[in-house]
C-alpha positions as CSV (number, residue, x, y, z in Angstrom):
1,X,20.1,-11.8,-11.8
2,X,23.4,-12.5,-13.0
3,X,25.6,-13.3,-16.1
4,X,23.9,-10.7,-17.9
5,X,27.5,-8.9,-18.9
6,X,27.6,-11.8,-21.3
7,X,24.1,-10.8,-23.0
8,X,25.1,-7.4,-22.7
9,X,28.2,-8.2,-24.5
10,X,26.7,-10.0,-27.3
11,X,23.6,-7.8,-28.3
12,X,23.6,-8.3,-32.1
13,X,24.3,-12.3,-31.9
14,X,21.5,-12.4,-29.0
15,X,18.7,-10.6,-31.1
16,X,19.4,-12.4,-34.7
17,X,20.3,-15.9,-33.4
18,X,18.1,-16.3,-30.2
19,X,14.3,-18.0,-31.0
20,X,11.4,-15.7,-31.2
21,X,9.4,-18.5,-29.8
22,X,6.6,-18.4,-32.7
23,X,3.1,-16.7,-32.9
24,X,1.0,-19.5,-31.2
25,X,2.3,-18.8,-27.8
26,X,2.0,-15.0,-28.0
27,X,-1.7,-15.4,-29.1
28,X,-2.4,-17.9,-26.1
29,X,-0.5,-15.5,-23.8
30,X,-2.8,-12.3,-24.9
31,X,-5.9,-14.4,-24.4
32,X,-5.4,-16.1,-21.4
33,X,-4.4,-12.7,-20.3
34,X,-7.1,-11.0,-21.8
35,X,-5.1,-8.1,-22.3
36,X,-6.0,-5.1,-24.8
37,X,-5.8,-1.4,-25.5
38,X,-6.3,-0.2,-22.3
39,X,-4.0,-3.3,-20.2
40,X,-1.1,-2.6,-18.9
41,X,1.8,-5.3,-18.9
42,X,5.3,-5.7,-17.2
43,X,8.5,-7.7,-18.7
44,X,10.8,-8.5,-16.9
45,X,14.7,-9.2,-18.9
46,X,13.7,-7.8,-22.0
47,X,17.5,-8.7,-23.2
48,X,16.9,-7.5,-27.0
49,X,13.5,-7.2,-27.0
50,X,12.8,-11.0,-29.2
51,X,9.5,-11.5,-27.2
52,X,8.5,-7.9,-26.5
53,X,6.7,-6.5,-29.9
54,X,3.6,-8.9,-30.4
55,X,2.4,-7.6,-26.9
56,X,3.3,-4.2,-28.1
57,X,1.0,-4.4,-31.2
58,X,-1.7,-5.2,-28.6
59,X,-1.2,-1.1,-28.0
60,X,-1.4,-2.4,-23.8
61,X,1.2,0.3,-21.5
62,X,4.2,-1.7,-21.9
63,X,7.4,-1.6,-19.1
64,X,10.3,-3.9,-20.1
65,X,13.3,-4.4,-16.3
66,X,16.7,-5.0,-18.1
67,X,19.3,-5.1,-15.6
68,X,21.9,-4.9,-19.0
69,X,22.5,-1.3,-19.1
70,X,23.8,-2.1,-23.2
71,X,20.7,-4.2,-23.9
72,X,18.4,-1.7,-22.1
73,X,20.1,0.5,-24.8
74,X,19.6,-1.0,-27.6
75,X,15.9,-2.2,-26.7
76,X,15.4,1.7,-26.2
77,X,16.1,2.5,-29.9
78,X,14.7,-0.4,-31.5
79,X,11.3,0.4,-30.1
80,X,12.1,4.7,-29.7
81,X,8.5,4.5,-32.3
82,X,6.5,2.6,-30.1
83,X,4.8,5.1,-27.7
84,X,3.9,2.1,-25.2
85,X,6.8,0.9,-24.4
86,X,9.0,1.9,-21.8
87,X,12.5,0.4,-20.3
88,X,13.6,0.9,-17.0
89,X,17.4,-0.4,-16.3
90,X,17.6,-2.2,-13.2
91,X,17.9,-5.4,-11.6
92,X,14.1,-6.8,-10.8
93,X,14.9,-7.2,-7.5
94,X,15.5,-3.1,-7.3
95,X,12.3,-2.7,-9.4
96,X,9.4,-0.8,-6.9
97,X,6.2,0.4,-8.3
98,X,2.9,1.0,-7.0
99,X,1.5,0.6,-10.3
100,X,-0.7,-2.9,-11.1
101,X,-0.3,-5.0,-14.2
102,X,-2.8,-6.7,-15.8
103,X,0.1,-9.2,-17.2
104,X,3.9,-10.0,-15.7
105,X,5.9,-12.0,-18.5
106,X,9.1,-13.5,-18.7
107,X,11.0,-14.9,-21.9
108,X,13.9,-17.4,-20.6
109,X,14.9,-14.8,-18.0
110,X,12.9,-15.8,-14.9
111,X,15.4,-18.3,-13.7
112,X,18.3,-15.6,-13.2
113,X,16.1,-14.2,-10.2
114,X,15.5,-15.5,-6.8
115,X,12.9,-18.0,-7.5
116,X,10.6,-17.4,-3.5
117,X,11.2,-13.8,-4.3
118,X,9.7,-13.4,-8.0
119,X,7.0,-15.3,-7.4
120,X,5.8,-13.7,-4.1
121,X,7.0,-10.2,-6.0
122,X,5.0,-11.0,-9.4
123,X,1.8,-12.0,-7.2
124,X,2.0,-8.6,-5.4
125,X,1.9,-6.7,-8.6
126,X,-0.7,-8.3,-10.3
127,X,-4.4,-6.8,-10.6
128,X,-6.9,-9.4,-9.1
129,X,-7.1,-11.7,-11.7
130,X,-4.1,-10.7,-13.3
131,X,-1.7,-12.9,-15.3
132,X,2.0,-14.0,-14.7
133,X,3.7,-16.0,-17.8
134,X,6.8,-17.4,-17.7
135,X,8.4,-19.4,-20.9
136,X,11.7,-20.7,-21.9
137,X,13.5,-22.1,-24.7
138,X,15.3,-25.3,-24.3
139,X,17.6,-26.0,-27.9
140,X,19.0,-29.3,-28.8
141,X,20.8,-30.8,-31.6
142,X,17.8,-32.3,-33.3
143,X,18.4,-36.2,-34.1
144,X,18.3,-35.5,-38.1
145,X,22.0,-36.1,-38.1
146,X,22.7,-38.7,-35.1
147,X,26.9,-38.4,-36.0
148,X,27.3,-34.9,-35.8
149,X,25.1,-34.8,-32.6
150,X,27.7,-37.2,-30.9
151,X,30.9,-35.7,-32.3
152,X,29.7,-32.3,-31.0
153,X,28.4,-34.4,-27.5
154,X,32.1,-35.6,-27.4
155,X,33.7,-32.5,-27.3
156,X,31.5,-30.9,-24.8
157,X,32.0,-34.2,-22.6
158,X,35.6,-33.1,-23.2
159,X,35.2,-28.9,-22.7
160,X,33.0,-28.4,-20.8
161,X,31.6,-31.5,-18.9
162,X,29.3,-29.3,-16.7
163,X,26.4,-31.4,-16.9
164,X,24.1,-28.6,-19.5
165,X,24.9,-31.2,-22.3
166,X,24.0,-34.8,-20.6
167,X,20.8,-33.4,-18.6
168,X,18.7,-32.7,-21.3
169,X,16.9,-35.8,-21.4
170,X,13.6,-36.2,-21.4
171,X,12.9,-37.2,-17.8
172,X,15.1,-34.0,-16.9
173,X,12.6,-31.9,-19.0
174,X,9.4,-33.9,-17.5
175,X,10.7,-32.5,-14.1
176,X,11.5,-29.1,-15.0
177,X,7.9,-28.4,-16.0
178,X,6.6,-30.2,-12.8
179,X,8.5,-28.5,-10.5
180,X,7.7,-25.4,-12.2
181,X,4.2,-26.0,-12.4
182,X,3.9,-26.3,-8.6
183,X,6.0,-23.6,-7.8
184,X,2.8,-21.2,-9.2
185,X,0.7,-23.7,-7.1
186,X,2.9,-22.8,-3.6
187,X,3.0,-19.3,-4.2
188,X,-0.9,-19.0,-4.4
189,X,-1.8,-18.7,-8.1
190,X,-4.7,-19.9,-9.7
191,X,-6.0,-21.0,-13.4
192,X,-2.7,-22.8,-13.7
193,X,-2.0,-23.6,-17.2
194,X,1.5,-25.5,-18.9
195,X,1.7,-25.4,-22.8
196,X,4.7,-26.8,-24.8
197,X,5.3,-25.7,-28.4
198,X,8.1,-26.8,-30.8
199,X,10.4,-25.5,-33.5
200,X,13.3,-26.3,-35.5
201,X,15.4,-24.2,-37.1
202,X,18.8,-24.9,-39.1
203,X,22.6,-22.8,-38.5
204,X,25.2,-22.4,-41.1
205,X,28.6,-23.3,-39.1
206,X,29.3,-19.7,-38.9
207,X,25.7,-19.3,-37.4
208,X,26.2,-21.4,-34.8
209,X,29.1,-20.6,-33.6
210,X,27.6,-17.2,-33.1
211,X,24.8,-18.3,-31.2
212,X,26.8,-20.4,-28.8
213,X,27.9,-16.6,-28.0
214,X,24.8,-16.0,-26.7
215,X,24.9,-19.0,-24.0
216,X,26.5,-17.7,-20.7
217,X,28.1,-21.0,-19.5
218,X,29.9,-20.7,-22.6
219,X,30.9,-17.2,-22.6
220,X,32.2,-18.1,-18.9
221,X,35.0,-20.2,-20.2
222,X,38.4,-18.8,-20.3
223,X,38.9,-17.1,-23.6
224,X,41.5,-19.3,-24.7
225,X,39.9,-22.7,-24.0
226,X,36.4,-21.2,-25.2
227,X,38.0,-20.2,-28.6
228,X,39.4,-24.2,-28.9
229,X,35.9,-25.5,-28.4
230,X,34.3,-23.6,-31.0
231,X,37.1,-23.6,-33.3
232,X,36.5,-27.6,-32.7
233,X,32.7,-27.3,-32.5
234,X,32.9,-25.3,-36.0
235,X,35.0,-28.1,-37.9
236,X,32.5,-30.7,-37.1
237,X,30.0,-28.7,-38.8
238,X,31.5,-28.0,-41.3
239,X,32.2,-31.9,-42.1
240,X,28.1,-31.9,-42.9
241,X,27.6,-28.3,-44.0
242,X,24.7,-27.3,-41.7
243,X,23.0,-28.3,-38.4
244,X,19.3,-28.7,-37.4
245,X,18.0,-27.6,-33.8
246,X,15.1,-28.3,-32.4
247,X,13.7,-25.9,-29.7
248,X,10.7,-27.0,-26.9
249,X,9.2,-24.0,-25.3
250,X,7.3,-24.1,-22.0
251,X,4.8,-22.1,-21.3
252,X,3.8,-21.7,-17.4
253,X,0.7,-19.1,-16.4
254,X,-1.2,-18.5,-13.4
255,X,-3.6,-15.7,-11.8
256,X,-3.8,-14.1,-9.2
C-alpha cells in the first residue's frame, strides 16, 4: 500500500465525509457470499471502519488489515463492543494466516496493493467457494450546477492538472470495470458478478473542503499551493451556497 499517512492523518474528516456506499450493496455482498453466524470474513484497509459494521451485525468472525497504525486505532475503539471484530495493523502484503475465510472484501482500498499479488493472495485464502468483493467509490461534481462544475474544473486544470479531473469520463469508467472484471477472470475465479449503484449527496463549502482532505493526491500537494486551491475551490462554492456529488460504486465479486 501507500499514501496511507494521509488517511492516517485525517481520521475524523475520512469517517464523517467519506460514502458509506448504501445498504443495497452490503445486502448483495452477504448473499452472494452467503455468509452468517458462523462465517468468518477478512477486510482488508479498514481505514475508519465506513464499510465494516453491516458485516459485523451479521455476527460472522470479523478481521479488519489496516496498514494506518492511527486508523487501526481508532477502528479499534469504535468497535472495542463488538466481540467479532478484530484489527490487525499491518500492510496486506505482511498479513500471513493459515486461517480460511468464507469472504475477502475491500472498500476503495484494493488498488493501493499489488494488483498480481492480491488477487493470487485473496484466492489462496478463500474456502472453496469462498467469496472476494472488491468496491470503490468514484465522486463527481454532479451536473445539477454545470457553472460551478467548470469553475472548479478550471482551477484544477490550473492546480493540479494530473489527469484525476479530465479522466473521469464515461468511456474511462466503462474501462475500469472491464479491466477489472477480467482481472478476477485471469486469476481463476468463478461466479463473476459486476454491480453498479449510485448516490448523491450535497457539501456545505466548509464540507467540502474537508473531504478533499481525505483525497491523497490532494493532501500530496505542497502545503502552501494545496491551501491556495482550496481556499480557491472554497470561494466558488460559496458563490452558489452548496454543491451536489454524485457517487457510482462498483461492485466486483468472484469465487473461488
Amino acid at each position: 500500500m501507500g499514501n496511507e499517512k494521509y488517511f492516517d492523518e485525517n481520521i475524523v474528516y475520512y469517517d464523517k465525509y467519506r460514502p458509506t456506499y448504501g445498504k443495497e450493496i452490503y445486502n448483495d455482498i452477504i448473499t452472494y457470499a452467503g455468509i452468517n453466524k458462523k462465517s468468518r470474513i477478512l477486510e482488508i484497509g479498514c481505514g475508519p471502519g465506513n464499510a465494516t459494521l453491516p458485516f459485523l451485525k451479521t455476527g460472522a468472525d470479523l478481521t479488519a488489515v489496516e496498514i494506518g497504525e492511527n486508523l487501526a486505532t481508532f477502528v479499534k475503539n469504535k468497535f472495542a463492543n463488538e466481540k467479532n471484530f478484530h484489527i490487525v495493523n499491518l500492510p496486506f502484503e505482511e498479513f500471513i494466516t493459515d486461517k480460511k475465510y468464507d469472504l475477502i472484501f475491500s472498500a476503495t482500498a484494493f488498488h493501493w496493493i499489488n494488483s498480481d499479488y492480491a488477487y493470487r493472495h485473496c484466492l489462496s485464502m478463500l474456502e472453496k467457494g469462498g467469496a472476494l468483493a472488491i468496491f470503490w467509490n468514484t465522486p463527481v461534481i454532479s451536473d445539477k450546477n454545470s457553472e460551478l462544475k467548470k469553475r472548479i474544473a478550471d482551477l484544477y486544470n490550473i492546480h493540479l492538472p494530473d489527469g484525476s479531473w479530465e479522466r473521469l469520463t464515461e468511456d474511462w469508467y466503462q474501462k475500469r470495470c472491464y479491466d477489472r472484471n477480467k482481472s478476477f477472470e485471469l486469476y481463476g475465479y468463478s461466479d463473476i458478478q459486476l454491480k453498479l449503484y449510485y448516490d448523491y449527496r450535497t457539501f456545505t463549502t466548509v464540507e467540502y473542503i474537508k473531504l478533499l482532505h481525505t483525497y491523497s493526491n490532494h493532501m500530496a500537494m505542497p502545503e502552501d499551493k494545496r491551501k491556495e486551491f482550496f481556499s480557491k475551490i472554497f470561494d466558488a462554492i460559496s458563490d452558489y451556497g452548496l454543491i451536489e456529488i454524485k457517487d457510482t460504486i462498483d461492485l466486483y465479486m468472484g469465487r473461488k
